[in-house]
C-alpha positions in Angstrom: 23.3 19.6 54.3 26.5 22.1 54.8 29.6 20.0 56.5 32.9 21.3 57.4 35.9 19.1 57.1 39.1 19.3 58.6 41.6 17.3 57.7 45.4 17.2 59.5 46.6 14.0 59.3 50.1 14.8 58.6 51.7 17.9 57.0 49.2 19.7 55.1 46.0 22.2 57.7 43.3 21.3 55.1 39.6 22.6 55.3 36.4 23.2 53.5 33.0 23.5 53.0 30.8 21.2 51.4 27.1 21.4 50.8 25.1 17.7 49.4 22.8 20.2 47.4 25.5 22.5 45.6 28.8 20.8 46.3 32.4 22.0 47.4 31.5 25.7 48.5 34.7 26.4 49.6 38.2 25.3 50.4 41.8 26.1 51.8 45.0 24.6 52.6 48.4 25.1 54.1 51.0 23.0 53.2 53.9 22.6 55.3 56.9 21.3 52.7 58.8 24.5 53.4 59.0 24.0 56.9 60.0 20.2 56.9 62.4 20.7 53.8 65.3 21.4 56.0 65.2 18.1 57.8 64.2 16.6 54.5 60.9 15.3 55.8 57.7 15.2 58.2 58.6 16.0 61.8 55.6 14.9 63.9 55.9 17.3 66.4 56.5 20.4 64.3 53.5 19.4 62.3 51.4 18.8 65.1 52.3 22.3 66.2 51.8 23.8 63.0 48.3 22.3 62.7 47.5 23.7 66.0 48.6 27.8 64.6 46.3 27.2 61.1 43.5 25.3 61.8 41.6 28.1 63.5 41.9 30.7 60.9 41.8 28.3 57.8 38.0 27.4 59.3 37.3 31.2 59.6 38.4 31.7 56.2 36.4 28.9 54.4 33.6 29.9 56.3 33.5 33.0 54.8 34.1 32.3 51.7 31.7 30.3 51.7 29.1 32.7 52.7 28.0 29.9 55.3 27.8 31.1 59.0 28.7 28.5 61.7 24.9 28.2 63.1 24.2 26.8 59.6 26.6 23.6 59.5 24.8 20.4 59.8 28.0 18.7 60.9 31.5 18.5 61.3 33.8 16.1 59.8 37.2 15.2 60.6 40.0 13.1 59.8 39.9 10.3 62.4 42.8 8.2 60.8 45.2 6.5 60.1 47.9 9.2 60.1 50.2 10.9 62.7 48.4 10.5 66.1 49.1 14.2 67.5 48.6 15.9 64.2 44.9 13.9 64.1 44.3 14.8 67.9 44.3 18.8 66.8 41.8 18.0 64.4 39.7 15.7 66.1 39.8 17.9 69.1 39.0 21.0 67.4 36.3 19.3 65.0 34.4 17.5 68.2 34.5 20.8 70.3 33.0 22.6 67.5 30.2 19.9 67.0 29.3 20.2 70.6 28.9 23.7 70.8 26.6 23.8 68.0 25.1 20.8 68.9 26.0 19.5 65.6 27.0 15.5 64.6 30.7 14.9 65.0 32.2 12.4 62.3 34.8 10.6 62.0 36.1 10.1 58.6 38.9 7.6 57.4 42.0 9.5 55.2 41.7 6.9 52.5 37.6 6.9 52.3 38.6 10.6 51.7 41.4 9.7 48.3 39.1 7.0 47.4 35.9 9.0 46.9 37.9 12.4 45.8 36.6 12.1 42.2 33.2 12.9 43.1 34.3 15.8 43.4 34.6 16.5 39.9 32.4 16.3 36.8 31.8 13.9 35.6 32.0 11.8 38.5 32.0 7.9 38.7 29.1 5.8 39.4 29.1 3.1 41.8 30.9 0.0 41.6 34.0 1.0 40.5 38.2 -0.2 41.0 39.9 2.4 43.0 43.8 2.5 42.9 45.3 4.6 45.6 48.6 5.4 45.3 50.5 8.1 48.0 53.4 8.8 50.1 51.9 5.7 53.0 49.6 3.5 50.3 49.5 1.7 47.3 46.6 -0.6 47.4 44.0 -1.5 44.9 39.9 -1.9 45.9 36.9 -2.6 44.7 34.8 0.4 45.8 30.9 -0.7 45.8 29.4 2.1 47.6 29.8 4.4 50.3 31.4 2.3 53.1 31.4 -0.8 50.5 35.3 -1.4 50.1 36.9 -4.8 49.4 40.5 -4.7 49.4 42.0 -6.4 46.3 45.7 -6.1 46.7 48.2 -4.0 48.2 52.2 -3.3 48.6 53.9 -5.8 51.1 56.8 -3.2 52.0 57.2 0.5 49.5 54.3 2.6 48.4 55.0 4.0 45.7 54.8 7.4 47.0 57.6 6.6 49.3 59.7 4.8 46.7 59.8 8.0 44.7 60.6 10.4 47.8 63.4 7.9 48.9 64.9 7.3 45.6 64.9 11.6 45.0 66.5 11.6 47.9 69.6 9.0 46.6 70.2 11.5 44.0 70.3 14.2 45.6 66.9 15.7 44.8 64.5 18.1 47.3 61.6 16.9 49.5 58.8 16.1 48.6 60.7 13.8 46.3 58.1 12.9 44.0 57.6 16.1 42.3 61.0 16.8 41.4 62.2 13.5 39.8 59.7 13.6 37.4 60.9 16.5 36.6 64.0 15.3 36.2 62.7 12.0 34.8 61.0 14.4 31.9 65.1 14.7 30.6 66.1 11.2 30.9 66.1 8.8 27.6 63.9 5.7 27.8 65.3 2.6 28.1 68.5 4.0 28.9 68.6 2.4 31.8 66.8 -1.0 32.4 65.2 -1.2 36.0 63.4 -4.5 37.4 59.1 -4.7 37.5 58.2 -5.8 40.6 55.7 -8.8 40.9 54.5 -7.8 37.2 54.0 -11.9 36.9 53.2 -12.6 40.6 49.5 -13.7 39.6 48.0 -11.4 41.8 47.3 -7.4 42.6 50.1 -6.9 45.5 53.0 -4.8 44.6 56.3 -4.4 46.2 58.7 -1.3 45.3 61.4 -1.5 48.0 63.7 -4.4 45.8 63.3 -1.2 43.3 64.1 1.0 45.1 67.8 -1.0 45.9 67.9 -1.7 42.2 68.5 2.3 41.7 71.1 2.4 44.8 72.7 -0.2 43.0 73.1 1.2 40.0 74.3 4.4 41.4 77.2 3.0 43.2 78.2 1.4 40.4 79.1 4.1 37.9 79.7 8.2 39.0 76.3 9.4 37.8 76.7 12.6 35.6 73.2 15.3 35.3 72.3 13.2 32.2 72.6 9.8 34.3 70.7 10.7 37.0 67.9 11.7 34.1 68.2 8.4 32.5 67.9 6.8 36.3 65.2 9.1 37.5 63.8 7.9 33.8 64.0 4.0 33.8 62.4 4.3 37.4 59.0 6.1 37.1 58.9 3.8 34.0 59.2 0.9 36.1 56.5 2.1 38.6 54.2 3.2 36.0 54.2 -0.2 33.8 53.9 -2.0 37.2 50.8 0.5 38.6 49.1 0.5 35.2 48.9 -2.9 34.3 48.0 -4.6 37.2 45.5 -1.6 37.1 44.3 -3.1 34.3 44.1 -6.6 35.3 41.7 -5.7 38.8 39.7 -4.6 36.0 39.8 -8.1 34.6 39.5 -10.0 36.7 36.9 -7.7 38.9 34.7 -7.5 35.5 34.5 -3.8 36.2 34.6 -1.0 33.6 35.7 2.1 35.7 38.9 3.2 37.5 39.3 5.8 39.9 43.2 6.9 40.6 44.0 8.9 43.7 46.2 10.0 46.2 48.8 12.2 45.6 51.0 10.1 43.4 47.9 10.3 41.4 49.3 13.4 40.1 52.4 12.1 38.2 51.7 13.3 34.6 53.5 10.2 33.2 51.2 7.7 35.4 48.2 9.5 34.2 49.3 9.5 30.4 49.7 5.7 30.5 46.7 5.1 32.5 44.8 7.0 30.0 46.5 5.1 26.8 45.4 1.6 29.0 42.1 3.0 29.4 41.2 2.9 26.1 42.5 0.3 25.2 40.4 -1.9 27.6 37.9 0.2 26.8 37.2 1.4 30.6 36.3 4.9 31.7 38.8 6.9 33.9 38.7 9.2 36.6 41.0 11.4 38.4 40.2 14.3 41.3 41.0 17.6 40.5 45.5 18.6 40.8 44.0 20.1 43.7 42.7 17.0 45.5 45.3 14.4 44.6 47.4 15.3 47.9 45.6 15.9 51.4 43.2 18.6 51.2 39.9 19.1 53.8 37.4 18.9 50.5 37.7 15.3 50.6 36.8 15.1 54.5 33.9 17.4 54.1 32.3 15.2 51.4 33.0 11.8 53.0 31.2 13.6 55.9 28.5 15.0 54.3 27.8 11.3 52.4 28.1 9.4 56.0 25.8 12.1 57.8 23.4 11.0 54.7 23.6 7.4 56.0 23.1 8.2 59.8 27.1 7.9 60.5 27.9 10.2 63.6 29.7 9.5 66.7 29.9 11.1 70.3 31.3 14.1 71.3 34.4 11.8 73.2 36.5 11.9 70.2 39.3 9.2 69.8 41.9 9.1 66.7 43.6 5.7 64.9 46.6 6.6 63.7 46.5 2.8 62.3 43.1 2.0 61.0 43.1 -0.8 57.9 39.6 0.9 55.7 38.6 -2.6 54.9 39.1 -3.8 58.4 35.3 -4.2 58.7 35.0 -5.4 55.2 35.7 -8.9 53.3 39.2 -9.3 51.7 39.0 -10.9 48.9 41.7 -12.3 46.5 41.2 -12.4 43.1 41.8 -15.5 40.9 44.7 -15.5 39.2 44.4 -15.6 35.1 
């Protein structure tokens, strides 16, 4: 089965072509960080906009690169939610008018379904049950992943994810958007332990995080002594540290205390080089297997709607042609929470 995906949930045009026999066929993306840079971060409107000019020709283009022609799609996916609700509408509109007039299944695919099952993407990919950690700009949250649809929410931030911490602490000193990306650059010149930063419910007895009381700990600090270039390196330093001991140990414990041997990291903070080293060193030590997506697929990107889609049409998911977004939409909101005991 051949399914297009469309994802435009909020500042990145992403599409592709996936087919359940061979895999990702094709993909494409625009990102739109050059545009928002200026106002130094996501303007709905101009995004939604934005989506609107790229959509259309990005599907042309991974169509043909594909070597697929539209009469042979079996579906079309798109993301429903949760994200910006005009951005979503010019996907969902566009994906639902192009199911209907090939008579194809429309489906509706949630963003975080998409991060959570990015790694099949890959080789080798991770069998079923597994712990997902999904870390972006809008989530931090930790689930137990049992199969396709299967997700129990373990724990999750009560204020900061941690991709937000990181773009609003670049932006205290004085850093570009997206923040993320350049301080750990900048991090990569700091001295550890040169400055000491708090870890956030690292003893709360439970897998919720919080970043935000972080996040003042750094404004703190900076008003309290003129930062010089090497400073702000120490700082940008002693806080990804801080993030990273918090993400990777309590990473370790859902594996605990779930009694699960594999952990699946995505979203696009998933990309930080320094989380992923530590990760890794955890790993092994507990003995579990790790799994990443591709650079390529840690942010948004259309490849991870396409194969949610394709893996839903496989289990009779479509929907009608009168499309609807949620630009709130909980993924385990028709799943059991369940808390973990604490050790």
């Amino acid at each position: 089965m051949k399914v297009i995906g469309i994802e435009t949930s909020c500042d990145e045009t992403g599409l592709a072509v996936y087919d359940s026999r061979s895999g990702l066929l094709a993909h494409a993306l625009h990102s739109q960080v050059a545009m928002h840079e200026a106002y130094g971060g996501v303007v709905p409107e101009l995004a939604s906009r934005d989506h609107v000019r790229r959509v259309l020709p990005l599907a042309a283009q991974v169509l043909a690169d594909a070597g697929c022609r539209l009469a042979e799609l079996d579906a079309v996916a798109f993301t429903e939610g949760p994200g910006l609700a005009g951005a979503l509408l010019v996907g969902a509109s566009v994906g639902s008018a192009l199911a209907f007039a090939l008579g194809k299944p429309a489906i509706g695919v949630h963003h975080l379904e998409g991060h959570l099952l990015s790694p099949l993407l890959g080789s080798p990919r991770p069998s079923f049950p597994f712990v997902a950690l999904l870390v972006s700009g809008g989530h931090s949250e930790f689930y137990e992943v049992r199969s396709v649809g299967d997700y129990v929410l373990l724990g999750q931030t009560q204020d900061d994810a941690a991709g937000e911490a990181f773009d609003k602490t670049a932006k205290l000193l004085g850093l570009g958007y997206p923040g993320g990306p350049a301080l750990e650059r900048l991090a990569a010149r700091g001295r550890p332990e040169a400055v000491s930063l708090p870890r956030p419910m690292l003893s709360s007895g439970d897998l919720d995080l919080s970043f935000s009381g972080l996040k003042t700990a750094v404004s703190t600090f900076a008003r309290r002594e003129p930062l010089s270039e090497e400073r702000k390196a120490d700082l940008a330093r002693g806080f990804q540290d801080a993030i990273v001991d918090v993400l990777a140990l309590k990473a370790m414990r859902a594996l605990d205390e779930s009694g699960l041997s594999r952990l699946v990291v995505a979203g696009g903070v998933g990309a930080n080089g320094a989380l992923r080293r530590r990760l890794a060193a955890e790993a092994r030590k507990h003995r579990a297997e790790l799994y990443f997506p591709d650079l390529a697929f840690c942010t948004d990107n259309g490849a991870m709607i396409a194969l949610v889609g394709a893996l839903r049409l496989e289990h009779g998911r479509a929907q009608s042609y009168a499309f609807t977004v949620r630009p709130r939409w909980p993924l385990a909101s028709s799943a059991p929470t369940r808390a973990l005991a604490s050790s």
